[in-house]
C-alpha positions in Angstrom: 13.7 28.1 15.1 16.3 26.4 17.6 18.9 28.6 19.3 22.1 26.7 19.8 24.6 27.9 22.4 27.1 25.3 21.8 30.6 26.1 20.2 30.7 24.6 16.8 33.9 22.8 15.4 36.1 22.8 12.0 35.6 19.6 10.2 36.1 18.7 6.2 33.2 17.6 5.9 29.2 18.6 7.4 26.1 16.7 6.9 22.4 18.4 6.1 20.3 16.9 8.3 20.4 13.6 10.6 18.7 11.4 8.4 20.6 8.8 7.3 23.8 10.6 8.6 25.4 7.1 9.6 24.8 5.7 6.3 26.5 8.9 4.1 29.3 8.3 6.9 30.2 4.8 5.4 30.7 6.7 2.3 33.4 9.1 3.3 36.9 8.9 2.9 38.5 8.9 6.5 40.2 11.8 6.2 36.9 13.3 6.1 35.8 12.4 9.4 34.6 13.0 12.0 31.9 14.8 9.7 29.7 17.8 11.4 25.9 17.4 11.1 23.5 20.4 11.4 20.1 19.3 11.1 18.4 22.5 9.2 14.7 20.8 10.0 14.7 22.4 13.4 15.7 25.9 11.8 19.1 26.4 14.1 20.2 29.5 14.9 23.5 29.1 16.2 24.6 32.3 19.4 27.8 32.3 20.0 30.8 34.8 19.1 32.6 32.9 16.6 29.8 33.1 14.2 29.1 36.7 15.3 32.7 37.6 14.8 32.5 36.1 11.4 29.4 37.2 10.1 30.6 40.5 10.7 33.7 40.0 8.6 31.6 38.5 6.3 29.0 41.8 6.0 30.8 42.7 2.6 29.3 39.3 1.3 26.2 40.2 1.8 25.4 41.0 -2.3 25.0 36.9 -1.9 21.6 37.5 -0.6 20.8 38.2 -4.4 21.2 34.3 -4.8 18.7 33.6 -2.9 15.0 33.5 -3.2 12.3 33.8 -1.3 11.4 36.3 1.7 14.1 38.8 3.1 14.1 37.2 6.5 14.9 33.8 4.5 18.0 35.2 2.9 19.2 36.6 6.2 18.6 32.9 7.3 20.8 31.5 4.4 23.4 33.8 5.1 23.2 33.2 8.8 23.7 29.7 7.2 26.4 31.0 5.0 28.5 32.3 7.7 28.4 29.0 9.9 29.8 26.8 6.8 32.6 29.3 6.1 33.7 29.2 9.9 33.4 25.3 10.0 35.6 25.5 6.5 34.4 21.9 5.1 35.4 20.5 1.9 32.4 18.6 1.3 28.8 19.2 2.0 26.5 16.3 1.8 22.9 15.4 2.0 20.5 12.6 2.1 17.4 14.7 1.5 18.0 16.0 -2.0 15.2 18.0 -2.6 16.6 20.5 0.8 15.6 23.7 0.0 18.4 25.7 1.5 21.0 23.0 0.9 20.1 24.3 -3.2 20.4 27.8 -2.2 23.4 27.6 -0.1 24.6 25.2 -2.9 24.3 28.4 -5.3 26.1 31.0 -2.6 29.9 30.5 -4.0 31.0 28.5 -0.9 34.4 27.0 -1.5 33.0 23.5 -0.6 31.5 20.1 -3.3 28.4 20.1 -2.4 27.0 16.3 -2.7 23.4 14.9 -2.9 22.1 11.5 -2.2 18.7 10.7 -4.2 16.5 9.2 -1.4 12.6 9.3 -3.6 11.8 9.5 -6.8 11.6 13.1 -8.4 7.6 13.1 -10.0 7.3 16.2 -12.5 5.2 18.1 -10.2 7.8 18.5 -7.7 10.4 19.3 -10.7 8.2 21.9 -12.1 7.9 23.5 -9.0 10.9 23.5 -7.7 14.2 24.7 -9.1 17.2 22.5 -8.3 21.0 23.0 -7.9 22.8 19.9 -7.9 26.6 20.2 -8.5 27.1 16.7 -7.7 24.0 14.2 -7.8 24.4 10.1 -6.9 21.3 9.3 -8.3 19.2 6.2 -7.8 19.6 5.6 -12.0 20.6 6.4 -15.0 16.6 8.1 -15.8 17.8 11.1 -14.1 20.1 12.1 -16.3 16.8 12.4 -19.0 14.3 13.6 -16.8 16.5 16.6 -15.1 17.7 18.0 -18.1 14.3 17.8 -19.9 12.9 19.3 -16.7 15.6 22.4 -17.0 17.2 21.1 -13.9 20.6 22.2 -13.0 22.7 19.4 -12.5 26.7 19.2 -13.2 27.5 15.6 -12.7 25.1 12.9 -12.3 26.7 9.3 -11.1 23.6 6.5 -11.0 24.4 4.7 -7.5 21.9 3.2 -6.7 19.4 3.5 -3.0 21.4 4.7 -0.3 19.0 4.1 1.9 18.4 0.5 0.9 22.3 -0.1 1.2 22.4 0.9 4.7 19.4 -0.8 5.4 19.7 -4.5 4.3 21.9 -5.6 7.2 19.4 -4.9 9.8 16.7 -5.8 7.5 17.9 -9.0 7.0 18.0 -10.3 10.4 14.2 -8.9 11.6 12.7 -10.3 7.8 9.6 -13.1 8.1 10.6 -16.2 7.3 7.4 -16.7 5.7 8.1 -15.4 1.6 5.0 -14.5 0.4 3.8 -16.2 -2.5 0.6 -13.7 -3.9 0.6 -10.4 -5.2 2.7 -6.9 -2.9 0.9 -3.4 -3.4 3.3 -1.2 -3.0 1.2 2.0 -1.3 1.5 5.2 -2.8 -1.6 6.4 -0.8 -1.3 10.0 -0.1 -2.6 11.4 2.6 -4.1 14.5 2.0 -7.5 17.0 3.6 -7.9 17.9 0.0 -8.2 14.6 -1.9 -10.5 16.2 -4.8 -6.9 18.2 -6.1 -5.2 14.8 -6.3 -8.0 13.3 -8.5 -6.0 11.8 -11.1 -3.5 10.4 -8.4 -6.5 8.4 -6.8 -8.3 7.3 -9.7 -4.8 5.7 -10.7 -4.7 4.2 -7.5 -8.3 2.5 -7.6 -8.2 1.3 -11.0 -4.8 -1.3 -9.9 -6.2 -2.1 -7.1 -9.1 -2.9 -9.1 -7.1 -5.1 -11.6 -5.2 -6.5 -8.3 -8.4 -7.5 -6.8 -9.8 -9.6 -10.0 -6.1 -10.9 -11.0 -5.7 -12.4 -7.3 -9.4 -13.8 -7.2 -9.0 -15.4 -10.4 -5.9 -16.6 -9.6 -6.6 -17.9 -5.8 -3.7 -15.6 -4.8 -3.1 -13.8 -1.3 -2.7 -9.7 -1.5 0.1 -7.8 0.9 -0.2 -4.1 0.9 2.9 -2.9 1.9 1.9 0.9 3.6 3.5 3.9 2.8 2.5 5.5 6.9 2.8 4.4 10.3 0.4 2.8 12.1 -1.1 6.4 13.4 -2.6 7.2 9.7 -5.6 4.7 9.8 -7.0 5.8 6.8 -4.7 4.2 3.9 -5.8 0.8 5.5 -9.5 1.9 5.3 -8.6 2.7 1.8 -7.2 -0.8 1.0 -9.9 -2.2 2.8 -12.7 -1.0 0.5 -10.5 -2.6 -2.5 -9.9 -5.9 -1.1 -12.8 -6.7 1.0 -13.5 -10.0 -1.0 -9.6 -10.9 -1.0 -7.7 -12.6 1.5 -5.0 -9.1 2.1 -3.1 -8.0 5.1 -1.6 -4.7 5.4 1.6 -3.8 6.9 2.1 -0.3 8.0 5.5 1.3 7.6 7.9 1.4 10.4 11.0 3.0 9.6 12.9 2.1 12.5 12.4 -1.9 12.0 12.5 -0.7 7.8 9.4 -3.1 7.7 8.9 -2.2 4.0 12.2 -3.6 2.9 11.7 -7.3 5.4 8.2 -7.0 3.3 9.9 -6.8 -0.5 12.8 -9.2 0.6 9.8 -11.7 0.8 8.0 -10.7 -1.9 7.2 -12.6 -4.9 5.8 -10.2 -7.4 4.7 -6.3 -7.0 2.4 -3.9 -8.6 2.9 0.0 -8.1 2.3 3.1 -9.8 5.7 4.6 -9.5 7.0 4.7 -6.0 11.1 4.8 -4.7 10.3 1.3 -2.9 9.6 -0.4 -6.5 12.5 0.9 -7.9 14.3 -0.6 -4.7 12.4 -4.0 -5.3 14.0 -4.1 -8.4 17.8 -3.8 -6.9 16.9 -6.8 -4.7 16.1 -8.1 -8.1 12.1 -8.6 -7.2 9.6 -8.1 -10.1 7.6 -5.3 -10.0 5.1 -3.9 -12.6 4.4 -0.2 -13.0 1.2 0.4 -13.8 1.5 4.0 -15.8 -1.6 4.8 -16.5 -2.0 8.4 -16.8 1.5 9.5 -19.0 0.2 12.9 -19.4 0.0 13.9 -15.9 1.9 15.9 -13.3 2.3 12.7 -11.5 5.0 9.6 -12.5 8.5 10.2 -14.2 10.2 9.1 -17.2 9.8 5.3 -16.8 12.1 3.0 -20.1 10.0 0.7 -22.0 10.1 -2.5 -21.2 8.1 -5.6 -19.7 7.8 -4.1 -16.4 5.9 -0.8 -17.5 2.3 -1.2 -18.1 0.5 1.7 -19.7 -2.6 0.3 -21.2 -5.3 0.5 -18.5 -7.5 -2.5 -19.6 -7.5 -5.8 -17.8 -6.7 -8.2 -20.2 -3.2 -5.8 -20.4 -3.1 -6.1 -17.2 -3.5 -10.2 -16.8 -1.0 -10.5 -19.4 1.9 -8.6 -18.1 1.1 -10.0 -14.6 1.0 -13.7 -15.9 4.5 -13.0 -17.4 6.1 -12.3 -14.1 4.8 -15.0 -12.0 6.3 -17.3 -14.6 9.6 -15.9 -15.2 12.8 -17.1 -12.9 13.3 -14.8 -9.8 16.6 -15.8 -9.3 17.5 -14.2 -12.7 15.2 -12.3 -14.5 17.4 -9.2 -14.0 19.6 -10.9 -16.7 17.0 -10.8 -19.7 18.6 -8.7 -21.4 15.1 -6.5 -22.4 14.4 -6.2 -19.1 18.0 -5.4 -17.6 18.0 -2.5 -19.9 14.9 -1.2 -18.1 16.1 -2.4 -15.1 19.4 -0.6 -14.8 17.8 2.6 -16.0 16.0 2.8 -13.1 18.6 1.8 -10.3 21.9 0.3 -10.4 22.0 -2.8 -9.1 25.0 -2.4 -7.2 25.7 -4.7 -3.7 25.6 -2.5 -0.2 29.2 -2.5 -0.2 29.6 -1.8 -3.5 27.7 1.6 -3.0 29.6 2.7 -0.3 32.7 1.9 -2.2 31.8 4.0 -5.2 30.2 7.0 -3.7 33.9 6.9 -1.5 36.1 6.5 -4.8 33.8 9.3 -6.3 34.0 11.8 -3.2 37.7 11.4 -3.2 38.5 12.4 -7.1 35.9 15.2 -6.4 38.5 16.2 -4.1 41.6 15.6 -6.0 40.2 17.2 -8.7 39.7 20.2 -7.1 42.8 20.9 -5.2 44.5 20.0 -8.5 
């Protein structure tokens, strides 16, 4: 826990957690801002006698703690939690990290506040199953969600596809640190876990071997170049030891992730085709209008999400399968493959292709009729 001493302030509108803070700022009315962040990673406790004064007014309240879940120092937490958004009196409560524990539970406490979340990763149906979600206003990265919560008995009021947040407020600064070099061969998207007990992801890593398996044979046959685009810093040397005993007798680079340069993104702005199980950063590929095939090749698991038919889901596991759906997307058009109208069905089911400004302009229209509609 962190003990902050520091008087808060009233604001309309507070932020859970710092990242991509800036970013949900470019999507709030200006009447909304300054907006107040409180970074619940570092578990604040905040001292001072505002909130002590008004947590105990607020002592009748305490029947909230039935809301929450979990151990009874966490509900004290939450309603700790509780008290500091009823003195700060926002209108909105927003967050990038949409699977925040206590941003559900305080979502569930009766606060007179929208509360907001931005997708930022694909939702697999391990983490669904496990993990019970109160979204009453979700921008989410498609329209797949809308499916895959409600099948999943996921709480969710609204749902409005957007789009990647993240990959909105990124391009700008991507754009100007990208290679100049495109690459012409095949990108592996990572989706390498890290993990001291590998043996309970089993089916996750087998999944994993077998396309880089196809990748390896497709890229020898085909005298193409492999780019494995890492899902860890440069600190985790393992996932490139992991590559390394795929594509030994390929010529591959891999490039670890670096979320300050957003390396990943100046990687799939270059890219000519990628391969992936079912990672956030293919979906993301797809809104820079990149092809990328999803190679789904164990439906029945925990693992993966509700991916639409289509030309760029692959769920047979054989080669030839393979080959074929690979050979189709090095020889369709780049520029607009996004407009066959086959795949722009899939495509738009699993992000909305909307421009950087045009996400920011929505979420802002969408935050300000969530407003009017509740003072009305």
């Amino acid at each position: 826990m962190k003990f902050i001493f520091e008087g808060l302030r009233k604001s309309s509108a507070v932020i859970i957690d710092k990242t991509e803070s800036d970013t949900i700022k470019s999507c709030l009315p200006e009447d909304l801002l300054p907006a107040y962040i409180i970074s619940l990673r570092e578990k604040p406790v905040f001292i001072n006698l505002k909130i002590l004064l008004k947590m105990i007014i607020l002592l009748p309240h305490l029947s909230i703690l039935r809301k929450f879940s979990g151990s009874w120092l966490g509900k004290f937490y939450r309603f700790h939690l509780y008290c500091v958004l009823k003195w700060i009196d926002p209108q909105v409560v927003l967050t990038f990290i949409d699977d925040h524990y206590e941003f559900h539970e305080l979502s569930r406490s009766g606060l007179n506040a929208i509360f907001i979340a931005f997708q930022n990763g694909t939702r697999e149906y391990r983490q669904l199953q496990n993990f019970p979600m109160n979204y009453p206003f979700l921008f989410s990265l498609g329209s797949v969600e809308r499916q895959l919560y409600q099948r999943m008995n996921q709480k969710v009021d609204k749902i409005i596809p957007l789009g990647s947040l993240r990959l909105a407020g990124a391009l700008s600064k991507v754009k100007a640190s990208a290679r100049l070099r495109k690459h012409e061969g095949i990108t592996v998207i990572s989706q390498w876990i890290n993990t001291s007990s590998p043996h309970l992801l089993g089916d996750h890593f087998a999944v994993l071997e077998l396309i880089n398996k196809h990748v390896a044979r497709y890229a020898t046959e085909n005298h193409l170049p492999i780019c494995v685009l890492g899902r860890y810093g440069a600190e985790v040397s393992q996932e490139a030891e992991f590559f390394q005993r795929s594509f030994a007798g390929n010529e591959w680079i891999y490039v670890h992730r670096d979320a300050v340069s957003y390396s990943s993104y100046a990687e799939i702005l270059n890219m000519r085709v990628g391969v992936h199980f079912c990672s956030t950063l293919g979906r993301e590929a797809l809104a820079l209008r990149k092809p990328v095939l999803f190679c789904y090749f164990m439906q029945d698991s925990e693992f993966g999400f509700d991916i639409p038919e289509g030309p760029l889901l692959l769920k047979s596991k054989d080669y030839d399968s393979f080959k074929i759906a690979m050979d189709f997307l090095f020889t369709i058009n780049v520029e607009n493959f996004c407009e066959n109208e086959t795949i722009k069905k899939q495509v738009d089911s699993l992000i909305t292709l909307h421009t950087p400004q045009q996400v920011f302009e929505v979420a802002r229209d969408e935050i300000k009729k969530l407003i009017k509609n509740k003072t009305i």
